[in-house]
C-alpha positions as a printed NumPy array, in Angstrom:
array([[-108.639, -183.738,  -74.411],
       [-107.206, -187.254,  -74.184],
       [-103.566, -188.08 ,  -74.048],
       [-103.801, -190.464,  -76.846],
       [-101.83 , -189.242,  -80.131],
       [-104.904, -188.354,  -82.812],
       [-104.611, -189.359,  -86.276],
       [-103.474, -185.342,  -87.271],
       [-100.361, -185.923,  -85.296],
       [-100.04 , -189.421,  -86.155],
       [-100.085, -188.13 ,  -89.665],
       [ -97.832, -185.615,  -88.78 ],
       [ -95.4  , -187.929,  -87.541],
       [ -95.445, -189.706,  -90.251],
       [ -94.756, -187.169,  -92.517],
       [ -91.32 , -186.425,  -90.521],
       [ -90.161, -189.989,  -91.413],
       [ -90.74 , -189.204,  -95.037],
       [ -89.26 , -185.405,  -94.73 ],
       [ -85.907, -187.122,  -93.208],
       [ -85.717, -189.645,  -96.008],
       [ -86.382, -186.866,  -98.793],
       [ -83.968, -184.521,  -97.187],
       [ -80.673, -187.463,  -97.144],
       [ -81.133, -188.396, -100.272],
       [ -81.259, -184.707, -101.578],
       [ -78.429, -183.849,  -99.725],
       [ -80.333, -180.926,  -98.231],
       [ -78.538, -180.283,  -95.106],
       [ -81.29 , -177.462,  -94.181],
       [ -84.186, -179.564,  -94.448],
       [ -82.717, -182.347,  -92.55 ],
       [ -82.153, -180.131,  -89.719],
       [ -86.287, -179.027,  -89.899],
       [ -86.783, -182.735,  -88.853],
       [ -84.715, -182.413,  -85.535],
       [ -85.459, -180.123,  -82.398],
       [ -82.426, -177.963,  -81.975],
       [ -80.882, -180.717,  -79.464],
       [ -81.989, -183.577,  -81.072],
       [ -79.643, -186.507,  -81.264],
       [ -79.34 , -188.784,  -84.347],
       [ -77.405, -191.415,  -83.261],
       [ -76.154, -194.784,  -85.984],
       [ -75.573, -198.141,  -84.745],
       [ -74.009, -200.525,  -87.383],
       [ -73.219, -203.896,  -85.825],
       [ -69.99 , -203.915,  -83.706],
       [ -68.648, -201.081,  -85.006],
       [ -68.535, -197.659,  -82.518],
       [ -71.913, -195.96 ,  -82.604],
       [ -72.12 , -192.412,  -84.347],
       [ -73.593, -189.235,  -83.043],
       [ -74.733, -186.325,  -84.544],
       [ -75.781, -183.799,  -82.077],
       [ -77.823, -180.289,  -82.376],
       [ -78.6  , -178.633,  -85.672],
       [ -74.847, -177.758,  -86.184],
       [ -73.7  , -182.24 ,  -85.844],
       [ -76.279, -183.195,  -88.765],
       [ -73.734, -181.383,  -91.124],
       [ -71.818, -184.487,  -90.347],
       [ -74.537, -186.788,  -91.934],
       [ -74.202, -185.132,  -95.139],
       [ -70.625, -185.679,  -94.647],
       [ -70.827, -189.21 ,  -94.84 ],
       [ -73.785, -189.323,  -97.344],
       [ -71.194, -187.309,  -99.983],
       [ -69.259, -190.541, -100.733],
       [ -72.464, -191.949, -102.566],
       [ -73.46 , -191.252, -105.871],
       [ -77.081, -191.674, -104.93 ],
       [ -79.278, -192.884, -102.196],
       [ -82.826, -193.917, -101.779],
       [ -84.533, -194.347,  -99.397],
       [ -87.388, -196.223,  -98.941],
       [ -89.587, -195.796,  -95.762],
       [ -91.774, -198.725,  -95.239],
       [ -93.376, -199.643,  -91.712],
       [ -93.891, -196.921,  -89.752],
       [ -95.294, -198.025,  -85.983],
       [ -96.566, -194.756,  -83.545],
       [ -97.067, -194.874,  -80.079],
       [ -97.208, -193.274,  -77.112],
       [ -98.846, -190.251,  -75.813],
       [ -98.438, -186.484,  -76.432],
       [ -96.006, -186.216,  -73.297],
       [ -93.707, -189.149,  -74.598],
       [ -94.509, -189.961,  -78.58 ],
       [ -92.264, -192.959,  -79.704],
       [ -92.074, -194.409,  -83.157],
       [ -90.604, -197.613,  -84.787],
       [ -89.767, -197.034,  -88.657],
       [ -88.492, -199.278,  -91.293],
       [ -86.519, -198.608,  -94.091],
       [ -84.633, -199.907,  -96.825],
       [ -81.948, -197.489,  -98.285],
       [ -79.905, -197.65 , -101.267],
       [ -76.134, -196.307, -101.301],
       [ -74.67 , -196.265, -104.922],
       [ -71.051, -195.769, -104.882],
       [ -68.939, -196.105, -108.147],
       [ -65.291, -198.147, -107.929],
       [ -63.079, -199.376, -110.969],
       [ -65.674, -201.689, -110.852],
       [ -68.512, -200.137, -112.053],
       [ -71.356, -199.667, -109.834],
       [ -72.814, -201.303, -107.093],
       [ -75.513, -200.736, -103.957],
       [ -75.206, -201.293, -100.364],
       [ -78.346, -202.009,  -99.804],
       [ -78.814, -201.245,  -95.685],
       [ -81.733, -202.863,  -93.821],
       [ -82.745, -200.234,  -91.059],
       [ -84.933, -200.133,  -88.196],
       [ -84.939, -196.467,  -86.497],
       [ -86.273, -195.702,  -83.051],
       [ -87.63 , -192.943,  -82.431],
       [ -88.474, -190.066,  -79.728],
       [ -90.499, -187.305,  -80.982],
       [ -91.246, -183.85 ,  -79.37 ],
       [ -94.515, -181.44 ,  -80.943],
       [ -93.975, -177.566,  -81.325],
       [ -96.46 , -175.345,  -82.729],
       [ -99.924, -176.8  ,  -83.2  ],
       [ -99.089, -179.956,  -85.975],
       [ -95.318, -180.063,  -86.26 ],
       [ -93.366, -182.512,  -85.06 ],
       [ -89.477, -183.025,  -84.446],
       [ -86.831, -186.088,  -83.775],
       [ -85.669, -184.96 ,  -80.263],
       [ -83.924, -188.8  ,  -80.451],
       [ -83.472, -190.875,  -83.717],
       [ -81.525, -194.048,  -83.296],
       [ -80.421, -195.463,  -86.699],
       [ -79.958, -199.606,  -86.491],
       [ -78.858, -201.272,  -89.5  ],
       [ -79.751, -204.794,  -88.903],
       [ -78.39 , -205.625,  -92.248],
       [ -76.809, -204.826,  -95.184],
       [ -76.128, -206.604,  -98.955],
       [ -74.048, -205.327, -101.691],
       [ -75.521, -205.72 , -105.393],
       [ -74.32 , -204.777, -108.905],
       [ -76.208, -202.663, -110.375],
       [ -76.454, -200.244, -113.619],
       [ -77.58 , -196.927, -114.206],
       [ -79.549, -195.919, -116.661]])
């Protein structure tokens, strides 16, 4: 059997970048912790300000922490770039999320520009975890917005 990662688990992995995005924007705490190996690491690095980590099962309650101060998200997966072998499966995956937050104001969306690096680790035959996910906003715009 070759080393190479086969289109089932590159579809596989794939999937996992669409299960985390689902699973923030629902605010479902449970299914976001599916997506990580029980030490995974989900680490956010937002210009100069001090990285965030998020460690084990029990630190991604944190993410939905700081998710709770928007009204809504979306997020958008868009490029998603696989590599690697089975021993050492790495991903590059774009996305551009959506944070609505309401003020005096009225609405607006921080729009964040993210690239998220990724080190995966297989279980059982066709699932796939994060054992590393390393969130980079690369940047970020703020927009009115209504909604309807």
């Amino acid at each position: 059997m070759s080393d190479l990662l086969g289109e089932p688990e590159l579809a596989a992995i794939r999937h996992l970048a669409d299960a985390y995005a689902i699973a923030v924007d629902r605010r479902d705490l449970n299914a976001l912790r599916a997506c990580f190996a029980a030490g995974g690491r989900l680490s956010v690095l937002s210009g100069s300000r001090t990285p965030r980590e998020y460690l084990g099962h029990e630190g991604l309650a944190g993410v939905m922490v700081e998710m709770g101060r928007f009204e809504l998200t979306v997020h958008h997966v868009t490029t998603c770039c696989l590599g690697g072998d089975r021993r050492q499966p790495r991903g590059t995956v774009y996305c551009i999320a959506h944070h609505l937050e309401r003020s005096a104001d009225g609405i607006s969306d921080l729009v964040l520009h993210v690239r998220y690096d990724d080190v995966y680790r297989s279980g059982e035959p066709g699932r796939w975890w994060f054992e590393e996910r390393t969130v980079n906003v690369l940047f970020s715009e703020r927009r009115a917005v209504r909604i309807r």
